[in-house]
C-alpha positions in Angstrom: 4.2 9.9 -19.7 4.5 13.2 -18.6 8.3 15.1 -17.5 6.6 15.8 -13.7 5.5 12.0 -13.4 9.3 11.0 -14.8 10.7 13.2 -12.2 9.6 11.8 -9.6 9.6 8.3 -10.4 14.1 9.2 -11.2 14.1 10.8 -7.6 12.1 8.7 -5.8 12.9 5.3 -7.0 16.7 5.3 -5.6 15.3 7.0 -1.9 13.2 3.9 -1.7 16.0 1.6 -2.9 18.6 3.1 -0.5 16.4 2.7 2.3 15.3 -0.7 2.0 18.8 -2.2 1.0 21.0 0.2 3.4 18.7 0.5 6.3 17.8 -1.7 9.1 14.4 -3.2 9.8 14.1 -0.8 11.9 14.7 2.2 9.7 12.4 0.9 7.5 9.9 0.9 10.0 10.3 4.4 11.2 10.2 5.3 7.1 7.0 3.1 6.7 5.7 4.9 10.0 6.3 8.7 8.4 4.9 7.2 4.7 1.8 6.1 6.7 1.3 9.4 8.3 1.2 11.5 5.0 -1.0 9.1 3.6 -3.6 8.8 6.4 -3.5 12.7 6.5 -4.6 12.8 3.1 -7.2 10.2 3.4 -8.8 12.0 6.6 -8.4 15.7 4.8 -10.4 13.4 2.1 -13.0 11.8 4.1 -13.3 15.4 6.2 -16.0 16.4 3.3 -18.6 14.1 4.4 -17.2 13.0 8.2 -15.5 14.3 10.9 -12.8 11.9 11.6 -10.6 11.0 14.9 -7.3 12.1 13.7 -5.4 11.7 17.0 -6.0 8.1 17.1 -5.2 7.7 13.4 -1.9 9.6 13.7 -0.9 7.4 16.4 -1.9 4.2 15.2 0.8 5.4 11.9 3.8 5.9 14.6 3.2 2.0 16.0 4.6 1.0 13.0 7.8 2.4 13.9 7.9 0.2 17.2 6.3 -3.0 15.9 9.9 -4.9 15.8 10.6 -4.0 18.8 7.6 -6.2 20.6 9.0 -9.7 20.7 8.4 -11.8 17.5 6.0 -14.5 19.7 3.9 -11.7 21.0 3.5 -9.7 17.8 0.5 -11.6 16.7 -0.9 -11.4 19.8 -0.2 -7.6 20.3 -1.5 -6.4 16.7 -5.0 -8.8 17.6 -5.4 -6.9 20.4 -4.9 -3.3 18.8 -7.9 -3.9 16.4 -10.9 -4.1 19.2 -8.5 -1.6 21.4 -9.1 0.8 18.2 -12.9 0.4 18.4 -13.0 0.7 22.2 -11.4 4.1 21.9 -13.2 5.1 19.2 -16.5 4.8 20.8 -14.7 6.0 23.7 -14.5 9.3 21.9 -18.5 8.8 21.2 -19.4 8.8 25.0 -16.9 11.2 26.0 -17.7 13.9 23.5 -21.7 12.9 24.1 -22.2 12.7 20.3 -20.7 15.4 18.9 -18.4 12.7 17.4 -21.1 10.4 16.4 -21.1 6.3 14.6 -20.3 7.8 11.3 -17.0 9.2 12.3 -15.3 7.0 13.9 -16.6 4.4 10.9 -15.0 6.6 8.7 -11.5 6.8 11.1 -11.8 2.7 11.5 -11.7 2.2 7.9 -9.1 4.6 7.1 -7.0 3.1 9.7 -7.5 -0.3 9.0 -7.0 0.7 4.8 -3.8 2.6 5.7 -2.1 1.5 8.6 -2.6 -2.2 9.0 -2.0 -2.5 5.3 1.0 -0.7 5.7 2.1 -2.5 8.8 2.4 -6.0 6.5 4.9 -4.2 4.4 7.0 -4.0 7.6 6.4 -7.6 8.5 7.6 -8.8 5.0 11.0 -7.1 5.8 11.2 -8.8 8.5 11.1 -12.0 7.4 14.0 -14.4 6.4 15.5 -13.2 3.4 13.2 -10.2 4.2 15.2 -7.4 2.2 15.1 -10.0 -0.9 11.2 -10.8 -0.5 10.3 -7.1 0.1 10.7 -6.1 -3.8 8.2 -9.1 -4.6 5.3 -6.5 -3.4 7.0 -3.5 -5.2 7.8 -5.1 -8.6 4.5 -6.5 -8.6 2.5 -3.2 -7.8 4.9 -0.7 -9.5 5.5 -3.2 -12.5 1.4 -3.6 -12.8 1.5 0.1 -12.6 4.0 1.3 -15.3 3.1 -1.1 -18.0 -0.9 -0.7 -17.4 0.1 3.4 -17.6 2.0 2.9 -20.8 0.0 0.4 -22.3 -3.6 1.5 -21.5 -2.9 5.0 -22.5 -1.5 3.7 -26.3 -4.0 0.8 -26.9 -6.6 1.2 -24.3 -10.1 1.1 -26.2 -12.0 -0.8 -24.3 -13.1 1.3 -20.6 -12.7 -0.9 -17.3 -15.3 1.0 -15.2 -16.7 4.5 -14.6 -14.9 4.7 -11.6 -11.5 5.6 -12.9 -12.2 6.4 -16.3 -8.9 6.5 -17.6 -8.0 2.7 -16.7 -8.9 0.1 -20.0 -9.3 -3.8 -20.1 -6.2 -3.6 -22.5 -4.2 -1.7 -19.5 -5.0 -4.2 -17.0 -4.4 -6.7 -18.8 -0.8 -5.6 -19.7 -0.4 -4.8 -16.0 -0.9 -8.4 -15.2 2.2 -9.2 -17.6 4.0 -6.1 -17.0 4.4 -7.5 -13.0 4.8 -11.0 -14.6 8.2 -9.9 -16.2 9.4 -7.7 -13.6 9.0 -10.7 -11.1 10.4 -13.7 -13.4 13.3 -11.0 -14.0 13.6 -10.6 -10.6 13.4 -14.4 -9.6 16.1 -14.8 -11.5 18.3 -12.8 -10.4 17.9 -14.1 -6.8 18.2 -17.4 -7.9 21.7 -17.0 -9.8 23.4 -14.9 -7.4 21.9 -14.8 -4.3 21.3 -18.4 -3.2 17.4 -18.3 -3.7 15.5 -21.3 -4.6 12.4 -20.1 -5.7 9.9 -22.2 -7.5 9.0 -19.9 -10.8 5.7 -22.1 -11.1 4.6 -20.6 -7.9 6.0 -17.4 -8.4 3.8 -17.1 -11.3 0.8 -17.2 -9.4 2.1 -15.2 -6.9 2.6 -12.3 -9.6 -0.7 -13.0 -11.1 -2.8 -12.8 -7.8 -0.5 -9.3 -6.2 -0.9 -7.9 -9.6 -5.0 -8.4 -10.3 -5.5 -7.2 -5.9 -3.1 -4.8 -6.8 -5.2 -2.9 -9.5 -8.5 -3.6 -7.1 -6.7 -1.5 -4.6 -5.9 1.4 -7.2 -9.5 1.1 -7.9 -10.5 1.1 -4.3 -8.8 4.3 -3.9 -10.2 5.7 -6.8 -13.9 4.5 -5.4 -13.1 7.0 -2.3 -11.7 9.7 -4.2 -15.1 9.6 -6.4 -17.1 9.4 -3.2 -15.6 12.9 -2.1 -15.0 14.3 -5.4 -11.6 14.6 -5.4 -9.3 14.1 -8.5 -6.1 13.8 -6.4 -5.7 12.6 -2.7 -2.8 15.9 -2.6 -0.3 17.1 -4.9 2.8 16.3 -2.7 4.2 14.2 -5.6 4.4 15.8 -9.0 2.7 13.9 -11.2 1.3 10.9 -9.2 -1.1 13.2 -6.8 -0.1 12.5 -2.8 1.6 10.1 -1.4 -1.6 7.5 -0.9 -2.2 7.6 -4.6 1.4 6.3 -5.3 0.9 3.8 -2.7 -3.0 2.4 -3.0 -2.0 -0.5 -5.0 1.0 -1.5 -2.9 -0.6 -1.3 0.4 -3.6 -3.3 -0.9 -1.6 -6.1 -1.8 0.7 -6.7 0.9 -1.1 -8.2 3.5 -1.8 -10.9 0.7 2.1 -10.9 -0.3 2.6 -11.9 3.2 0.9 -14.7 3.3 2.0 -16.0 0.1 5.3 -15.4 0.8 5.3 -17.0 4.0 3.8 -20.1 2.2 6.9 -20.0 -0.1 
């Protein structure tokens, strides 16, 4: 692993801690809200070779994150429903009011990278809110982060066997070892929250939970890697040494946590 990728895993490991066990819900929602905006930036400066995309609405879609615990919890579902065909009405919107010279392919293009980035994002937020939401909310990140590290270390010693021409680097063997690499971070981390902090969580199910987050997980690093192929680009931006920009640190994570929601409600 190389010193720049070290680096910034050692700085930004403890920013992410700090926030998540010092700050609020809402903190973390105005953090998730500024995350979301570098990352949707990157993936519209991506997609810019080949569309033209609606950044306006993109950019505001990333700062409703930073209000969406502020909307009463019994209208929440209701309110994030409603934003998804109020997206599409403004979208075409912008089709009829700039008489095509935004055109279908565009605002496709914006849809997608909203719905990729920010509603992904958005279920990140709405595991931190849960019950026992600051203990929950490292499920996601051990799972993604844990998948990453190991499949990184592992794939790049024993890899032999290619995965798919889409991201070259990535082996069967890494995967593979991902899949347990999350395994132990999460058993670890079970527990932990188990022994000292009252949990009662079953490590049957948790088991699962680590195998399904891990294996969507690496389909969402693959997913990015899909787009970045699509617009020939090796890195979405260089804003983090060694990782590329902030949506290539975060593809995995994002891309799992609408399903750790759900699991984690069911637990």
């Amino acid at each position: 692993m190389d010193m720049k990728r070290v680096n910034s895993i050692l700085l930004g490991f403890p920013i992410v801690v700090l926030i998540l066990l010092i700050g609020n819900k809402y903190v973390v929602d105005v953090a998730l809200s500024i995350i979301s905006i570098f990352a949707i930036d990157e993936y519209f400066n991506a997609i810019s070779k080949v569309a033209k995309p609606v950044r306006w609405i993109g950019y505001l879609s990333c700062l409703s994150i930073a209000f969406v615990h502020l909307v009463p919890q019994e209208n929440l579902n209701m309110v994030v429903t409603v934003s998804v065909p109020s997206i599409i009405m403004i979208l075409f919107a912008q089709v009829i009011v700039t008489e095509m010279k935004t055109n279908f392919r565009d605002i496709a293009y914006t849809f997608i990278g909203i719905f990729y980035v920010v509603f992904f994002v958005m279920f990140i937020a709405f595991i931190n809110g849960m019950k026992n939401g600051k203990i929950l909310i490292w499920y996601p990140i051990f799972a993604a982060w844990g998948t990453d590290v190991v499949a990184y270390l592992i794939g790049k010693k024993f890899g032999k066997h290619k995965f798919s021409k889409i991201s070259p680097k990535k082996s069967i063997e890494g995967c593979i070892a991902g899949v347990i690499g999350a395994l132990i971070f999460i058993l670890v981390y079970t527990y932990v929250a188990n022994r000292f902090w009252g949990m009662n969580i079953s490590y049957l199910y948790i088991i699962g939970v680590g195998i399904i987050l891990s294996l969507v997980g690496q389909i969402g690093d693959f997913s990015a890697s899909a787009i970045k192929r699509y617009v020939d680009i090796k890195d979405y931006s260089n804003l983090i040494p060694g990782h590329g920009g902030m949506l290539d640190r975060i593809d995995s994570l994002i891309f799992l946590a609408p399903f750790a929601y759900a699991l984690l409600s069911i637990m």
